[in-house]
N, CA and C atoms as a LAMMPS dump frame, in Angstrom:
ITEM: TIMESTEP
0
ITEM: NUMBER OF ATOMS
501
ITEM: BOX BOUNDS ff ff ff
-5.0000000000000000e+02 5.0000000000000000e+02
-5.0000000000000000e+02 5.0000000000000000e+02
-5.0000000000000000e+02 5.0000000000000000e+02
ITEM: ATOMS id mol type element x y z
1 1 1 N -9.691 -83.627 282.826
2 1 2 C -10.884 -83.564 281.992
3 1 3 C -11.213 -84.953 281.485
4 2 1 N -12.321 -85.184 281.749
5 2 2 C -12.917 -86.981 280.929
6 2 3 C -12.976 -86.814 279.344
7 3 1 N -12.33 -88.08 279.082
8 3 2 C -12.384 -88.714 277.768
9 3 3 C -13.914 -88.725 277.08
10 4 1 N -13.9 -88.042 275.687
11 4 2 C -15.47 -88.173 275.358
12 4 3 C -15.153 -89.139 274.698
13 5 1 N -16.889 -90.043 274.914
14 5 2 C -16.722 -91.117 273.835
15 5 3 C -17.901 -91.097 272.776
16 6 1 N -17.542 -91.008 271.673
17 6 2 C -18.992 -91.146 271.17
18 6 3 C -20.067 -92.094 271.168
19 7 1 N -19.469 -93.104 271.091
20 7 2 C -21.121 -94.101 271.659
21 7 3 C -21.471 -94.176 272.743
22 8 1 N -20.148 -93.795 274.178
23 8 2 C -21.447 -93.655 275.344
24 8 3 C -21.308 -92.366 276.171
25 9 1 N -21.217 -91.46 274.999
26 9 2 C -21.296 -90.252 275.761
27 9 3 C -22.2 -89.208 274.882
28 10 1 N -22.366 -89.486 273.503
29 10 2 C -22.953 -88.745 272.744
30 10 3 C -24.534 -89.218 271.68
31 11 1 N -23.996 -90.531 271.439
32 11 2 C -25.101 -91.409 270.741
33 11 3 C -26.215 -91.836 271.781
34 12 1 N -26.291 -91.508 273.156
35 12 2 C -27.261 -91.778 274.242
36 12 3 C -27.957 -90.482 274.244
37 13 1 N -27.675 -89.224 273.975
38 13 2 C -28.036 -88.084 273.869
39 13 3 C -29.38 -87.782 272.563
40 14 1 N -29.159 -89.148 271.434
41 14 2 C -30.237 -88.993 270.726
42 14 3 C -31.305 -88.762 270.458
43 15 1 N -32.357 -89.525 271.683
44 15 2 C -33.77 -88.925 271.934
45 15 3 C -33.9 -87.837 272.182
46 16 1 N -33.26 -87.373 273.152
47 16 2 C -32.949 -86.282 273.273
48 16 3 C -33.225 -84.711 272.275
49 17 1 N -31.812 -85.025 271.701
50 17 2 C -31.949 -84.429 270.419
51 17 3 C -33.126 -84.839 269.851
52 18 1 N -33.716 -85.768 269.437
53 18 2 C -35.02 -85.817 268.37
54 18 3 C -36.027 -85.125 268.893
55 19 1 N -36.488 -85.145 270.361
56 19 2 C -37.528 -84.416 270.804
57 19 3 C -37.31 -82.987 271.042
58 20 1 N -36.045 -82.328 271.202
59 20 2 C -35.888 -80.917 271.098
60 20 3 C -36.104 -80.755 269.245
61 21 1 N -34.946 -81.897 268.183
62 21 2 C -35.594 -81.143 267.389
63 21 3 C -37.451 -81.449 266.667
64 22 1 N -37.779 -82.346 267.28
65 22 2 C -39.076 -82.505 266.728
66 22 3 C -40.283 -81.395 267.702
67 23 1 N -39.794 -80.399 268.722
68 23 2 C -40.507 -79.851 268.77
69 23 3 C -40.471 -78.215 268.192
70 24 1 N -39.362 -78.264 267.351
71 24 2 C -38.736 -77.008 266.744
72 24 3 C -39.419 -77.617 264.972
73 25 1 N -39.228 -78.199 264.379
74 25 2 C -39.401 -78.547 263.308
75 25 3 C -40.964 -79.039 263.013
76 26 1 N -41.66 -79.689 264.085
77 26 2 C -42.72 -80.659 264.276
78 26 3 C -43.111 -81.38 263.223
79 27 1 N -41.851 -81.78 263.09
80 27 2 C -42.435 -82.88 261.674
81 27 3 C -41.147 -84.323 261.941
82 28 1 N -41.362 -84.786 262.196
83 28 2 C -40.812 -86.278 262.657
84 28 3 C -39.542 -86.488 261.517
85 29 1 N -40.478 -86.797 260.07
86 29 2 C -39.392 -86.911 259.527
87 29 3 C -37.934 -85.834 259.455
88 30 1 N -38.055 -84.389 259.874
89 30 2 C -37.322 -83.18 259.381
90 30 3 C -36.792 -83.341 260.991
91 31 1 N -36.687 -83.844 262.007
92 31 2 C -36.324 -83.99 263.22
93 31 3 C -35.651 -85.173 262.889
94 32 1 N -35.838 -86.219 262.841
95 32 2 C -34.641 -87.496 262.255
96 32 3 C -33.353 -87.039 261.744
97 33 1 N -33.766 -86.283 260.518
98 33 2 C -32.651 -85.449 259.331
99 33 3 C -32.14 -84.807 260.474
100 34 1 N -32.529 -83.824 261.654
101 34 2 C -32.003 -82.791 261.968
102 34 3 C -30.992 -83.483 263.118
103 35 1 N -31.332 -84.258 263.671
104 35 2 C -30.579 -85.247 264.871
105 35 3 C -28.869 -86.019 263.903
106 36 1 N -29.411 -86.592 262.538
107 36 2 C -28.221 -86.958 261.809
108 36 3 C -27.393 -85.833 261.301
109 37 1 N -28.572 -84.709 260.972
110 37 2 C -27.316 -84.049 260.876
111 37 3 C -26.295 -83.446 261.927
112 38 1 N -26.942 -83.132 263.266
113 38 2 C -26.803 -82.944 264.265
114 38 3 C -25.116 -83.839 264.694
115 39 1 N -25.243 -85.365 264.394
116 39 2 C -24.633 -86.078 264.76
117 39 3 C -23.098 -85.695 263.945
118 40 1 N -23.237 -85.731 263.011
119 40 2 C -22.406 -85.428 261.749
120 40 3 C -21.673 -84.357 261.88
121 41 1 N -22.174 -83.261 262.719
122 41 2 C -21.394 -81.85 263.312
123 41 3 C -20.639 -82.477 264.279
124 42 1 N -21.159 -82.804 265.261
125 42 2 C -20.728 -83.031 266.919
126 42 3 C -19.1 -83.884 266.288
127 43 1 N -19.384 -84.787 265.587
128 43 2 C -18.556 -85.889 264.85
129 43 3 C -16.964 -85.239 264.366
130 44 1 N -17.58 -84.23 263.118
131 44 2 C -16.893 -83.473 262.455
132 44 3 C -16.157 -82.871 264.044
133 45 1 N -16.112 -82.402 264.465
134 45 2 C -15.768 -81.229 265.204
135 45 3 C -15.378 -82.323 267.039
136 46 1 N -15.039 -83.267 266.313
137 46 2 C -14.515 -84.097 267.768
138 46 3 C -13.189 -83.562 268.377
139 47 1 N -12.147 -83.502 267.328
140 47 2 C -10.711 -82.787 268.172
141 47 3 C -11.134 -81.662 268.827
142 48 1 N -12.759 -80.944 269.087
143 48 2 C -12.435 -79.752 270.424
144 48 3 C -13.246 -80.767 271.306
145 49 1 N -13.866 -81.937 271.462
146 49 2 C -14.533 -82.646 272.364
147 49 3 C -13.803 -82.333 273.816
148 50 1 N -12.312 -82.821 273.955
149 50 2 C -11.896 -82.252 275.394
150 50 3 C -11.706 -80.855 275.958
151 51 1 N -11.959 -80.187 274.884
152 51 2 C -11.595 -78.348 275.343
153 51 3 C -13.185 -78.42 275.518
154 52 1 N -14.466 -78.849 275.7
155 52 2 C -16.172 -78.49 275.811
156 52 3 C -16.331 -79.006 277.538
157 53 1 N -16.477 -77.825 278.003
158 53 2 C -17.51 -78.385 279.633
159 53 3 C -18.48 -79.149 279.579
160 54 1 N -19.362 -78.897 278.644
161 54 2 C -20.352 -79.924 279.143
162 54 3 C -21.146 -80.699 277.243
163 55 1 N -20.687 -81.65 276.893
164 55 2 C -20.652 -82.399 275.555
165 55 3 C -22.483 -82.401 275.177
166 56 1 N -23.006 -82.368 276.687
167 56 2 C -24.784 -82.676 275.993
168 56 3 C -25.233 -81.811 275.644
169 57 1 N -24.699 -79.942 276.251
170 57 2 C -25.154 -78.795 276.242
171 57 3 C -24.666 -78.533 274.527
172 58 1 N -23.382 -78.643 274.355
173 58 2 C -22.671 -78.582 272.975
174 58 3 C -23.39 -79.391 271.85
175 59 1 N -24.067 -80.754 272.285
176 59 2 C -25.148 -81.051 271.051
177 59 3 C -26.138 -80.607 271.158
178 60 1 N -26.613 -79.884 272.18
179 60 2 C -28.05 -79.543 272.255
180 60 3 C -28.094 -78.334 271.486
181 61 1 N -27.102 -77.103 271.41
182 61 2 C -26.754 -75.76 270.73
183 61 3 C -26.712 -76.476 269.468
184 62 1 N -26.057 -77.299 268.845
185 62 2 C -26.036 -77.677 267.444
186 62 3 C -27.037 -78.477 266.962
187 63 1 N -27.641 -79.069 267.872
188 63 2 C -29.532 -79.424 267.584
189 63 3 C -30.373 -78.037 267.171
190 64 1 N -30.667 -77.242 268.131
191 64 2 C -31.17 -76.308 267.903
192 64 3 C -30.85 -75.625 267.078
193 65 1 N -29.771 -75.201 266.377
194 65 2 C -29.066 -74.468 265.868
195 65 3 C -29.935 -74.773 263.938
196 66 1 N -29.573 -76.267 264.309
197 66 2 C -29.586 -77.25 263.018
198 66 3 C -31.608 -76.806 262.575
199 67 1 N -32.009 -77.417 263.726
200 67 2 C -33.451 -77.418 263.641
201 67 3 C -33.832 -75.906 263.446
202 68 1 N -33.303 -75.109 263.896
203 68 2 C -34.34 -73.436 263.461
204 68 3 C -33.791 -72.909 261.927
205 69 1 N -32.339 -73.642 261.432
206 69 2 C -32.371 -73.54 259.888
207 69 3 C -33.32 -74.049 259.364
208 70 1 N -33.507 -75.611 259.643
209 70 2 C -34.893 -76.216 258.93
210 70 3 C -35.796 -75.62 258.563
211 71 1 N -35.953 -75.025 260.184
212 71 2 C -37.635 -74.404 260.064
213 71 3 C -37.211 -73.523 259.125
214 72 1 N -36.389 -72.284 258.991
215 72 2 C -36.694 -71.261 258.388
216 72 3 C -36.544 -71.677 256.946
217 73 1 N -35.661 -72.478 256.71
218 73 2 C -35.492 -73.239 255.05
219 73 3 C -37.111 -73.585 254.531
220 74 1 N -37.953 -74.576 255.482
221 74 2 C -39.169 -75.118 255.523
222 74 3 C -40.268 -74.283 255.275
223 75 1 N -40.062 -72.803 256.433
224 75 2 C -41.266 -72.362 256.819
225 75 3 C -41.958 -73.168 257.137
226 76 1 N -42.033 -74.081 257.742
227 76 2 C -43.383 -74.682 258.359
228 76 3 C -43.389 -74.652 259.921
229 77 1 N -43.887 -73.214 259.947
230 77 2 C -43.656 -72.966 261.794
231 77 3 C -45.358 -73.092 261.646
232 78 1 N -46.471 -73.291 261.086
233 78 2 C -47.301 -73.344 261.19
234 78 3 C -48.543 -74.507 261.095
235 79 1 N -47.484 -75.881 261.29
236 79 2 C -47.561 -76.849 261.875
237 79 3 C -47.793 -77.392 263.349
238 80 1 N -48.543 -78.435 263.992
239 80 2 C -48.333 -78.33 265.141
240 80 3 C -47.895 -79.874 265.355
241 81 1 N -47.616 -79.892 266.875
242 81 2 C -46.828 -81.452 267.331
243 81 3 C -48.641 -82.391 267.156
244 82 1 N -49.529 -81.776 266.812
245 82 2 C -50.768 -83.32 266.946
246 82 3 C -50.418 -84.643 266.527
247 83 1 N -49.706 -84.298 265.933
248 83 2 C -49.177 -86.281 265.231
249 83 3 C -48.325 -86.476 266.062
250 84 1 N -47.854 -86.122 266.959
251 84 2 C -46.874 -86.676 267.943
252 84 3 C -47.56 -86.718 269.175
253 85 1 N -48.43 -86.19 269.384
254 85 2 C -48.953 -86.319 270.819
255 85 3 C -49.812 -88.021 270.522
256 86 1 N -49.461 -88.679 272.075
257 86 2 C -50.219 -89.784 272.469
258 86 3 C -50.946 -89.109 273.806
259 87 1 N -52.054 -89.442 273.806
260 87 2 C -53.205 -89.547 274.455
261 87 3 C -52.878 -90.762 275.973
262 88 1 N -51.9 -91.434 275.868
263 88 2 C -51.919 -92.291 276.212
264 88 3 C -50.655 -91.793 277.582
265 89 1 N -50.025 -91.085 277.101
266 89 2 C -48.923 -90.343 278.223
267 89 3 C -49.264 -89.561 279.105
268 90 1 N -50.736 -89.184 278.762
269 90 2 C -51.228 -88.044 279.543
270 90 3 C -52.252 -88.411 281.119
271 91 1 N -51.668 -89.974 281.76
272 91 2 C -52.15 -90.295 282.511
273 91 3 C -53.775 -90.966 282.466
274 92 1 N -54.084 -91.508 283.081
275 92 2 C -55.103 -92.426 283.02
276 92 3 C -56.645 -91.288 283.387
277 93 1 N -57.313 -91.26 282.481
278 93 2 C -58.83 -90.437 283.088
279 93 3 C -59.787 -91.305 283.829
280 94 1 N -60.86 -91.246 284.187
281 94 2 C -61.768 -92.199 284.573
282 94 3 C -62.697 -92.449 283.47
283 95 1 N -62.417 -91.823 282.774
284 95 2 C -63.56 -91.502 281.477
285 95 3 C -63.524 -91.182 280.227
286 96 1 N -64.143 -91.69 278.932
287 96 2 C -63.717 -91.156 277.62
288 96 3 C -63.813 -89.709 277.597
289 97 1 N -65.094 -89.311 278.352
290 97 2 C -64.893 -87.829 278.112
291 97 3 C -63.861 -87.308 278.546
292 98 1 N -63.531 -87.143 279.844
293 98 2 C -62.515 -86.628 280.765
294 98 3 C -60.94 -86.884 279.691
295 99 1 N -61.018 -88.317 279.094
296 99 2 C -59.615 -88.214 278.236
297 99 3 C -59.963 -87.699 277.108
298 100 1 N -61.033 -86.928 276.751
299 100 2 C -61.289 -85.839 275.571
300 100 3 C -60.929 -85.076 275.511
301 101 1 N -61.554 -84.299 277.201
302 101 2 C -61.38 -82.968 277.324
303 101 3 C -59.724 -82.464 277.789
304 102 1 N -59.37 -83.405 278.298
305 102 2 C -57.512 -83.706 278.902
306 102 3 C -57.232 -83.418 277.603
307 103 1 N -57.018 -84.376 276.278
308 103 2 C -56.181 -84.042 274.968
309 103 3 C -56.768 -82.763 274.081
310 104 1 N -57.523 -82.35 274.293
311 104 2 C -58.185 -80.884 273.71
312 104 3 C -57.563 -79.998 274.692
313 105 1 N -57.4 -79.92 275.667
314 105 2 C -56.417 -79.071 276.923
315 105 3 C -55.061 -79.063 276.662
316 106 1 N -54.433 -80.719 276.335
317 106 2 C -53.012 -80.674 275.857
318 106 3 C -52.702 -80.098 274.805
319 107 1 N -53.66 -80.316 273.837
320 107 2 C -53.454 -79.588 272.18
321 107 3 C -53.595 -78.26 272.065
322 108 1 N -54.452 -77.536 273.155
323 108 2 C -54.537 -76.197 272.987
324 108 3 C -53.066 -75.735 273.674
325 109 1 N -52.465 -76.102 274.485
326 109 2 C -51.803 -75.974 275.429
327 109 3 C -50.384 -75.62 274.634
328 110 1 N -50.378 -76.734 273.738
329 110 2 C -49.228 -77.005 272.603
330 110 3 C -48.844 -75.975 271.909
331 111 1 N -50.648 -75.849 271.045
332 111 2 C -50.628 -74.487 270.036
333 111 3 C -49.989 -73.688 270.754
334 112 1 N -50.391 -73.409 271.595
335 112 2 C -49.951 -71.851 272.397
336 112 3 C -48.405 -71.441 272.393
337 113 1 N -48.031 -72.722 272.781
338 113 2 C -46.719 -72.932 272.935
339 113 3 C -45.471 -72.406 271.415
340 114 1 N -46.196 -73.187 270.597
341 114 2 C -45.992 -72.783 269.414
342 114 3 C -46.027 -71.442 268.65
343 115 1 N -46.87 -71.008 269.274
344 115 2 C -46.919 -69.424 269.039
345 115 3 C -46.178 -68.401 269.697
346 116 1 N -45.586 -68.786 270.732
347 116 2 C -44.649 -68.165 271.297
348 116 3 C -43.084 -67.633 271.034
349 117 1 N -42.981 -66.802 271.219
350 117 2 C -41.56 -66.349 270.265
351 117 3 C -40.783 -67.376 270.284
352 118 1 N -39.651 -67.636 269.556
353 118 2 C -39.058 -68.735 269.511
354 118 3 C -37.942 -68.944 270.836
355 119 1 N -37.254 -67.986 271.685
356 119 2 C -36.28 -67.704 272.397
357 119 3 C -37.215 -68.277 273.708
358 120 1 N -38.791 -67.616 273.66
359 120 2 C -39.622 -68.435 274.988
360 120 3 C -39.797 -69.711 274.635
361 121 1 N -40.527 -69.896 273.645
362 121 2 C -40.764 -71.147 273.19
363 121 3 C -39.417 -72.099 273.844
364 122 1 N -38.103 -71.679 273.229
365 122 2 C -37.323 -72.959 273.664
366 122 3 C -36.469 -72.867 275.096
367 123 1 N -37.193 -71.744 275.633
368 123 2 C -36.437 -71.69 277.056
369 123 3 C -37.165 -72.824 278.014
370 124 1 N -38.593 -72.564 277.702
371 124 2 C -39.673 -73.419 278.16
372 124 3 C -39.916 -74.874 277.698
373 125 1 N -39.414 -75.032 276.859
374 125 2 C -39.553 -76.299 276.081
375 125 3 C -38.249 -77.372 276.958
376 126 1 N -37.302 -76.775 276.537
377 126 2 C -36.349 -76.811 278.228
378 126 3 C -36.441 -77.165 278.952
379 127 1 N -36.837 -76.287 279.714
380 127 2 C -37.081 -76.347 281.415
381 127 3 C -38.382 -77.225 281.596
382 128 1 N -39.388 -76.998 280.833
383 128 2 C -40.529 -77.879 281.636
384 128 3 C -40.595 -79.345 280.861
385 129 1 N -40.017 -78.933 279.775
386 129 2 C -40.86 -80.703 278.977
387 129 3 C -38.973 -81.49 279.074
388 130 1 N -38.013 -80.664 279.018
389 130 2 C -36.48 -82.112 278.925
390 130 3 C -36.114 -81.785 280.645
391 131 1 N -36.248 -81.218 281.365
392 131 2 C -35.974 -80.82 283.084
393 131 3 C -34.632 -79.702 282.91
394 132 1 N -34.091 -79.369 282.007
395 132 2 C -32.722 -79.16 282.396
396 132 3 C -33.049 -77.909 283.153
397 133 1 N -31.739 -77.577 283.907
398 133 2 C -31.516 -76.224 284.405
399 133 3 C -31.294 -75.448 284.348
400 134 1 N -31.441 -73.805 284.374
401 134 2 C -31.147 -72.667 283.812
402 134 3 C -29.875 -72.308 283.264
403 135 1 N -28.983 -72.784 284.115
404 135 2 C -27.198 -72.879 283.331
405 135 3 C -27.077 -73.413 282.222
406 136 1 N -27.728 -75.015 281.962
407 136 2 C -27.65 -75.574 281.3
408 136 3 C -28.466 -74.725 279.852
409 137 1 N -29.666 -74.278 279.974
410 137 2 C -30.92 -73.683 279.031
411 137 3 C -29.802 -72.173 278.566
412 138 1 N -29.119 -71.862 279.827
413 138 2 C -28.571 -70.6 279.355
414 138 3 C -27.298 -71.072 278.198
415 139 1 N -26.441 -72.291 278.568
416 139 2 C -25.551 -72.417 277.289
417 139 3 C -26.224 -72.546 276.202
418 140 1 N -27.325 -73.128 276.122
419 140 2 C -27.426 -73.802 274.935
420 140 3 C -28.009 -72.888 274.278
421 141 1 N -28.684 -71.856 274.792
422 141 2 C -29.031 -70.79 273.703
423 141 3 C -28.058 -69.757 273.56
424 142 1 N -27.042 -70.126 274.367
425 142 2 C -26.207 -67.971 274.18
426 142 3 C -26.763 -66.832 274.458
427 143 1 N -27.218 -66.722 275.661
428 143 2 C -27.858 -66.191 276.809
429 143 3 C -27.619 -66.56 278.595
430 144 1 N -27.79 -65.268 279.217
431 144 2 C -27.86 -65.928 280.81
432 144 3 C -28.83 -66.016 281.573
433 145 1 N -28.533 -66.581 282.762
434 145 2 C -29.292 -67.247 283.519
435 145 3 C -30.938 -66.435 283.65
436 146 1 N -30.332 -64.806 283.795
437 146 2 C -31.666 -64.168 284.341
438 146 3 C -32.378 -63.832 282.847
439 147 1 N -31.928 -64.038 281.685
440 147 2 C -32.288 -64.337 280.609
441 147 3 C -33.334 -65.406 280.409
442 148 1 N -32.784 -65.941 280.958
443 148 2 C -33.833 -67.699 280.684
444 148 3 C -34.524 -67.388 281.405
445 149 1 N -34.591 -66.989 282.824
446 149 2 C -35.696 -66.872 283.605
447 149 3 C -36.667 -65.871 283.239
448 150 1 N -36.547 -64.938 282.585
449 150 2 C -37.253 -64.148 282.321
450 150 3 C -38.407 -64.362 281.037
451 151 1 N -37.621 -65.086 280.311
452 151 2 C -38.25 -65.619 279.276
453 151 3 C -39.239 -67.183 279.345
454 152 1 N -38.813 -67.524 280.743
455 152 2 C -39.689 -68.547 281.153
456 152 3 C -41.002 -68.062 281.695
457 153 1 N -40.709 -66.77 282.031
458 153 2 C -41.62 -66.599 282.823
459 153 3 C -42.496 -65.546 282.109
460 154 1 N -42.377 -64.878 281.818
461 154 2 C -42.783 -64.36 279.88
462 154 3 C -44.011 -65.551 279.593
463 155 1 N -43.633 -66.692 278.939
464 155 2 C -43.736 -68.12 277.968
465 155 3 C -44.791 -68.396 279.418
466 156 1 N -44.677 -68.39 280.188
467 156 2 C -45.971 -69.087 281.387
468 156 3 C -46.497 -68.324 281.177
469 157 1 N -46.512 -66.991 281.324
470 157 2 C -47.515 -65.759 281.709
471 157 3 C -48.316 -66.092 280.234
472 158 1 N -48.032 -66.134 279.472
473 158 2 C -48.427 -65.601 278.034
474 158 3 C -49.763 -67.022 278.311
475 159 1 N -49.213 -68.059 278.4
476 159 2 C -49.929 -69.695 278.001
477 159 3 C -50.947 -69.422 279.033
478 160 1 N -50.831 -69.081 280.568
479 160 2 C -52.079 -68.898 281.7
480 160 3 C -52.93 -68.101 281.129
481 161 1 N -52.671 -66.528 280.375
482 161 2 C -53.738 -65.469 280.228
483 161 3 C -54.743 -66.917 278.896
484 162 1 N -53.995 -67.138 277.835
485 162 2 C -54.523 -67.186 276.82
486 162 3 C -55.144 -68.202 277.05
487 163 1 N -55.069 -69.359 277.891
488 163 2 C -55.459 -70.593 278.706
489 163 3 C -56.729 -70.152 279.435
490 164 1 N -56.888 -69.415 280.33
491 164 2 C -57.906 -68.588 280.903
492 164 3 C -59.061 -67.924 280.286
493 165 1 N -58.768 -67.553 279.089
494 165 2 C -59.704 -67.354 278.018
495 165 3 C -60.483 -67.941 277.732
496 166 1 N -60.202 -69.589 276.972
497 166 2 C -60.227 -70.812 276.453
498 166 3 C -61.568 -71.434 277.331
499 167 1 N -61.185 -71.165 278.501
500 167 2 C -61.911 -71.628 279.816
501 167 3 C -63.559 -71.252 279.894
């Protein structure tokens, strides 16, 4: 079994963590807090570091874990990521309009997202916006594989109908 290290096996995992928890919390500052505190667990709890298969999946469960106390401490699930979205990631338009109608598409896209139960919400949040893979999506929530898939596919279905509407 490999030696964990914390600065280059766990402190590289940070962005990471901030963007899972800043899309659970959507508030930048309460995603910072949630990543330190995040860090501060993983830390605490180093003598099981060599008994853990996989160390990124194990901070990612205690990210999430950390961040849906927030929210519910917060209540502010009725926030959205707009202060975090750049306009500027979303590829080049030919046109001001065209990069109008692109970030009014991304923002609706978001909401939606947001409204989605929380178990779709972060199966999908997952799989399409950090890449990981269903094994991986299945540890980190405490669920399996045909679990995640189902709930991915749930979380699409739901965003196409309500997307289609919009239209």
């Amino acid at each position: 079994m490999k030696t964990i290290s914390f600065q280059s096996d766990i402190l590289p995992l940070k962005n990471e963590l901030y963007r899972m928890a800043l899309r659970i919390t959507m508030n930048a500052a309460d995603a910072e807090d949630v990543v330190q505190e995040t860090m501060m667990k993983v830390w605490n709890r180093r003598d099981q570091w060599n008994q853990i298969e996989s160390i990124e999946a194990f901070c990612l469960t205690i990210c999430r874990n950390v961040s849906l106390d927030k929210v519910r401490r917060m209540d502010n699930q009725t926030q959205s990521l707009d202060a975090a979205y750049d306009p500027k990631d979303q590829g080049v338009a030919s046109n001001p309009e065209e990069q109008a109608i692109q970030s009014d598409r991304v923002r609706l896209v978001r909401q939606m997202i947001n409204l989605l139960p929380e178990k779709q919400r972060s199966c999908m949040q997952l799989r399409d916006m950090e890449g990981k893979s269903y094994k991986d999506i299945a540890t980190v929530l405490d669920i399996t594989e045909e679990q995640v898939k189902v709930n991915i596919f749930r979380a699409r279905q739901t965003i196409r109908e309500k997307f289609k509407r919009f239209l």
